[in-house]
C-alpha positions, 0 to 999 in steps of 0.5 A: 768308120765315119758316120754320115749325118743328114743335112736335111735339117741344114738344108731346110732351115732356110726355107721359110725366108728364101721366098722372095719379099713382096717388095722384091716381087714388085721390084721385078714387075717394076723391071719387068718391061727391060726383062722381056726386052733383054730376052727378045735380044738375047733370042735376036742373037741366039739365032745367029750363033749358028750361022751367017747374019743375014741382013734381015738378022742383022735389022732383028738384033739392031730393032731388039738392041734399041727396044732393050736400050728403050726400055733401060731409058724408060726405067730410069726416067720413071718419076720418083713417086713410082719408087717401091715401097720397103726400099726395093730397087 
């Protein structure tokens, strides 16, 4: 007969580090604004699964790819001096 063991502690041991840092968190507002833009594409194209892109459709997903291509650009382009602190992105 086997026994079964928990794995409760196993599994919570971790727990107290697998918040993300303050740095990371910054890291994601820093990336916010390509986040947002990456969604409202994938929701252009989401859409049209469905069905037939329609002209109108097929302008959302040009208008959402050059708002995400935008905001990768601007990301990149930041100055420097707008790094995170703690060596985050």
């Amino acid at each position: 007969m086997s026994h079964i063991a928990t794995v409760q502690d196993a599994v919570t041991a971790f727990a107290d580090f697998m918040e993300p840092t303050a740095a990371e968190l910054d890291a994601i507002e820093h990336e916010m604004p390509v986040i947002l833009a990456d969604v409202e594409l994938l929701d252009a194209q989401i859409v049209t699964l469905d069905r037939i892109p329609t002209e109108l459709d097929a302008r959302r997903i040009r208008r959402a790819r050059r708002r995400a291509l935008a905001a990768r650009v601007a990301l990149v382009n930041r100055p420097a001096s707008t790094s995170l602190p703690g060596g985050a992105a």
